[in-house]
C-alpha positions in Angstrom: 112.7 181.1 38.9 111.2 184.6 39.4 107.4 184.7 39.3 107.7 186.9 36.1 109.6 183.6 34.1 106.4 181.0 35.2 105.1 179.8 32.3 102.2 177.5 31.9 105.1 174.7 30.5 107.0 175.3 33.7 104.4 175.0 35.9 103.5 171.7 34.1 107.0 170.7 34.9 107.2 171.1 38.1 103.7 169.3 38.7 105.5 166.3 37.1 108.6 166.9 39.5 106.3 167.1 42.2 104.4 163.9 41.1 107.3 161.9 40.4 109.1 162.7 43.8 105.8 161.2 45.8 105.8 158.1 43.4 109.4 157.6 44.6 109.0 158.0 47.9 105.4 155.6 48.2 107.5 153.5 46.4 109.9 153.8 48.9 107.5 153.3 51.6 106.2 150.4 50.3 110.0 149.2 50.7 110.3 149.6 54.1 106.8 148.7 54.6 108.0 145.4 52.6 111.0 145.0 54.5 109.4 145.4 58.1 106.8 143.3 57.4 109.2 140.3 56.9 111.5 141.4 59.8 108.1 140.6 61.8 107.6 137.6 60.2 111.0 136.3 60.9 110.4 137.8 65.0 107.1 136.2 64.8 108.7 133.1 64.2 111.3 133.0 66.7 108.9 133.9 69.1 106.9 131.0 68.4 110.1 128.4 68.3 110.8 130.2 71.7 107.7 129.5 72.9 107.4 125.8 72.3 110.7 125.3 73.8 110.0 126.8 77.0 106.3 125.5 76.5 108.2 122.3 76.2 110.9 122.7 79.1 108.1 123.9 81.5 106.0 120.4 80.5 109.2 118.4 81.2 109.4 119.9 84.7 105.5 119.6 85.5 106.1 116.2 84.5 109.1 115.6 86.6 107.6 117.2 89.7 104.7 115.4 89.5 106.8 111.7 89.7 108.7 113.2 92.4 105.6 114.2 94.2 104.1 110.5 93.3 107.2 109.2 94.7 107.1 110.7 97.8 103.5 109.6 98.3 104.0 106.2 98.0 106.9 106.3 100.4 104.8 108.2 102.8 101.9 106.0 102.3 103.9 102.8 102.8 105.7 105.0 106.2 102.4 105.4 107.6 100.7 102.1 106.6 104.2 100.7 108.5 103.3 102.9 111.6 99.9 102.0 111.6 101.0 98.3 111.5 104.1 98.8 114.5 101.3 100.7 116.3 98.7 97.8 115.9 101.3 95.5 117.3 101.8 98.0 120.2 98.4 97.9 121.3 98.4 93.8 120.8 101.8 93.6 122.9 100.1 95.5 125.2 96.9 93.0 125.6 99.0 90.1 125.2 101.0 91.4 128.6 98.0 92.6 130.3 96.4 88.7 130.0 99.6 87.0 130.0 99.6 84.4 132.6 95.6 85.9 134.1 98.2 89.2 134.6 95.4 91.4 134.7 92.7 88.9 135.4 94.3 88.4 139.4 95.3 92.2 139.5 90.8 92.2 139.1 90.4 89.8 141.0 92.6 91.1 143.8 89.9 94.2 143.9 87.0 91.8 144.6 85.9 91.4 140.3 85.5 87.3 139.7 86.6 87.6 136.5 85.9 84.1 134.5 87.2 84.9 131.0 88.1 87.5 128.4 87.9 88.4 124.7 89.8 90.2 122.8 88.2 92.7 120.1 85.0 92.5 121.0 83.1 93.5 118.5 78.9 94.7 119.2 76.3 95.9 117.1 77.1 95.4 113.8 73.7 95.1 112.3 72.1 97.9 114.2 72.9 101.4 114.1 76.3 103.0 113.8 75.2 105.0 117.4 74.8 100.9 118.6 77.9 99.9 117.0 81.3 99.6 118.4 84.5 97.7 119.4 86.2 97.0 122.6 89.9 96.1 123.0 90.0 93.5 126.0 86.8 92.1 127.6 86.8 90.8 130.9 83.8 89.0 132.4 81.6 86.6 134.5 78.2 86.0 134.9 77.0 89.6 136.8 79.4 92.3 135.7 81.7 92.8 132.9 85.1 95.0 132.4 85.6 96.9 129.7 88.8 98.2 128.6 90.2 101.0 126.0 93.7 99.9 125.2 96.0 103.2 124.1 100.1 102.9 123.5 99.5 106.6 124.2 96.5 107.4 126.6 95.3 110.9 126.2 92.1 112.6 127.9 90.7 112.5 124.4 90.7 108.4 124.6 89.0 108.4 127.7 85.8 110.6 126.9 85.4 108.1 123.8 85.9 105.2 126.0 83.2 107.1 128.0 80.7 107.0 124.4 81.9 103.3 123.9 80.5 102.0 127.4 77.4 104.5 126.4 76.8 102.5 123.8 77.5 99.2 124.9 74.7 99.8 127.8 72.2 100.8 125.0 72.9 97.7 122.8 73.1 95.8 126.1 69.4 96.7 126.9 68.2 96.1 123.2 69.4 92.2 124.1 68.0 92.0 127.6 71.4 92.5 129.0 70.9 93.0 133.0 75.0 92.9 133.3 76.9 95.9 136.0 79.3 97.4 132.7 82.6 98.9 134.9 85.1 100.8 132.5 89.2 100.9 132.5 91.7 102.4 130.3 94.9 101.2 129.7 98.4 102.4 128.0 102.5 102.2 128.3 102.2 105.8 128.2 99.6 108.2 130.4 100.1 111.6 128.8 98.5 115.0 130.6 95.9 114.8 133.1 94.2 111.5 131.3 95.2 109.4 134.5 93.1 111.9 136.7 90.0 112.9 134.3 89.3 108.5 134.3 89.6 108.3 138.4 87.0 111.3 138.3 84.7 109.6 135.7 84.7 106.1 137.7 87.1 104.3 135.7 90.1 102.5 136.4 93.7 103.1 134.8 96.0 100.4 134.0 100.0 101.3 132.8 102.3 98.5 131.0 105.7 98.2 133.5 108.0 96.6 131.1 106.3 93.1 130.4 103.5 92.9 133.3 100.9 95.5 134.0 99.7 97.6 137.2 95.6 99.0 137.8 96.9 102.6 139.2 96.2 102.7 142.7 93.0 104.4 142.8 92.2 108.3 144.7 90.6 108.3 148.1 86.9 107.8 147.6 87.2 106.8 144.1 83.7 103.9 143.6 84.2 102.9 140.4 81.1 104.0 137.9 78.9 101.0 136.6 76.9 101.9 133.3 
């Protein structure tokens, strides 16, 4: 239509073309607006039912791993309480050889120690402080000096320096109850690991080792003098 042919009825008529063309495509929009909307409704959805089942899933694992992990613990608690039980009757095989038949007792008595009786487990201290407080595995005594022995199924230099403490302490609570005693220390074990054997001779103590069912005091280094606390 040449400018010449525009009337005011055609203008008119293409305003209502124009209008109806952008009601169509709102209404169109609206459509797809419409129809996207529920497409991410229905993603929405799955996405949540996913959710929940790997929610779900990943619970079921937790849960699993955690009785596994419970499992496990009780069979290593009821492994180590076992150990700790074989190695309590280590240490009491041990004692039992080292007194069987005054074993150790003549082995003492052979080095010029009168040695009138023993205890086992001697326990000091119990109502006083915990640096008066202690326990000591084989007790050998008579009426002026006392033996006091650390009992190891595996003595390290470790179980010597707190044997060392141990006699420390037993002098202190000895002198709170008028104890005038000599207090000699020994450490014994079936097995004498590092330099343990050594670092006892040097610190005055003597070192006893479990030979199958009887028990030896290791011969002693030139000049050793056992230490009295």
């Amino acid at each position: 239509m040449s400018a010449q042919q525009l009337t005011y009825e055609s203008v008119l008529e293409l305003i209502r073309e124009h209008s109806r063309e952008m009601r169509e495509e709102h209404r169109e929009f609206r459509r797809s607006l419409k129809g996207q909307g529920a497409e991410f409704d229905r993603r929405m959805e799955e996405q949540r039912t996913e959710y929940a089942r790997e929610k779900k899933e990943r619970d079921a694992e937790f849960d699993r791993r955690m009785e596994e992990h419970r499992a496990e613990y009780a069979r290593e608690r009821k492994e180590l309480n076992k150990k700790i039980g074989d190695l309590s009757n280590s240490i009491g095989r041990i004692i039992e050889h080292m007194v069987a038949g005054d074993n150790i007792i003549r082995k003492f008595k052979a080095l010029n120690y009168e040695i009138e009786s023993h205890s086992r487990n001697k326990k000091f201290g119990h109502t006083l402080p915990k640096d008066l407080r202690g326990e000591i595995d084989l007790f050998l005594e008579n009426g002026g000096i006392a033996i006091l022995i650390e009992v190891k199924t595996t003595l390290e230099t470790k179980d010597v320096r707190k044997h060392m403490e141990c006699l420390e302490k037993f002098r202190r609570f000895a002198n709170i109850k008028k104890d005038s005693r000599r207090f000699i220390g020994a450490v014994a074990g079936a097995v004498i690991e590092g330099e343990a054997m050594d670092f006892a001779h040097e610190n005055g103590m003597y070192v006893i080792v479990q030979s199958g069912k009887t028990v030896e005091i290791v011969q002693t280094p030139e000049g050793f003098k056992a230490k009295e606390w």
